[in-house]
LUMRO-75182 format. One line per field, with one value per residue (C-alpha): residue number from 1; x, y, z. Coordinates in steps of 0.5 Angstrom, whole numbers. Last residue first. Layout:
BEGIN
n <- NUM_... $
xx <- X_... $
yy <- Y_... $
zz <- Z_... $
% end
This chain:
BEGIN
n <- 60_59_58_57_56_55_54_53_52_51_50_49_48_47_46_45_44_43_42_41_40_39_38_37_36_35_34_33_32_31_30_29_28_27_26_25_24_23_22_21_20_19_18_17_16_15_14_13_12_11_10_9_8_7_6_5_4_3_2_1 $
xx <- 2_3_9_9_14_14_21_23_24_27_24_29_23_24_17_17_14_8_8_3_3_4_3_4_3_5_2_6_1_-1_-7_-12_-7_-6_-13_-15_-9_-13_-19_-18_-12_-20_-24_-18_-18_-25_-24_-20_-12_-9_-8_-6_-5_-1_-1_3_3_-4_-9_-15 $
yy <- 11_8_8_9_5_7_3_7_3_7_6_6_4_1_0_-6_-10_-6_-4_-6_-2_-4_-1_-4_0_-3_-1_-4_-5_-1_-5_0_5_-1_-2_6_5_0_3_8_6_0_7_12_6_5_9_6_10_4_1_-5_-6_-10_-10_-12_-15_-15_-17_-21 $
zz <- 34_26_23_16_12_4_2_-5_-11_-17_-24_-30_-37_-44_-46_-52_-47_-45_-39_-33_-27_-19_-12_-6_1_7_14_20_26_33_33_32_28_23_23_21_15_13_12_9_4_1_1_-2_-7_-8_-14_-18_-19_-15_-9_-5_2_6_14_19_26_26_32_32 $
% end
C-alpha cells in the first residue's frame, strides 16, 4: 500500500517520539507528505491569540 499523505498526531505523552518515528519513516518510504497535528485543551474562561504555522516536511 502506498500513501499520499500522512496525518500524525502528537503530544507531550511518551510514545510520541515512537508514534512521530514511525511515521515519518512511512513518508520517507512512499515518497509521502507528513502532516503534524497538535491540539491543547483551554479552559473556557482563558483568553488565548495563537498563530497557525503550515509545518510541511518534504520528504526525499
Amino acid at each position: 500500500m502506498s500513501f499520499k499523505k500522512i496525518l500524525v498526531a502528537v503530544d507531550d505523552s511518551p510514545a510520541t517520539a515512537t508514534v512521530f518515528a514511525k511515521a515519518l519513516d512511512l513518508a520517507q518510504k512512499d515518497a509521502a507528505q507528513l502532516m503534524i497535528g497538535h491540539s491543547i485543551e483551554l479552559a473556557a474562561s482563558s483568553q488565548l491569540t495563537m498563530n497557525l504555522v503550515d509545518l510541511e516536511i518534504e520528504t526525499r
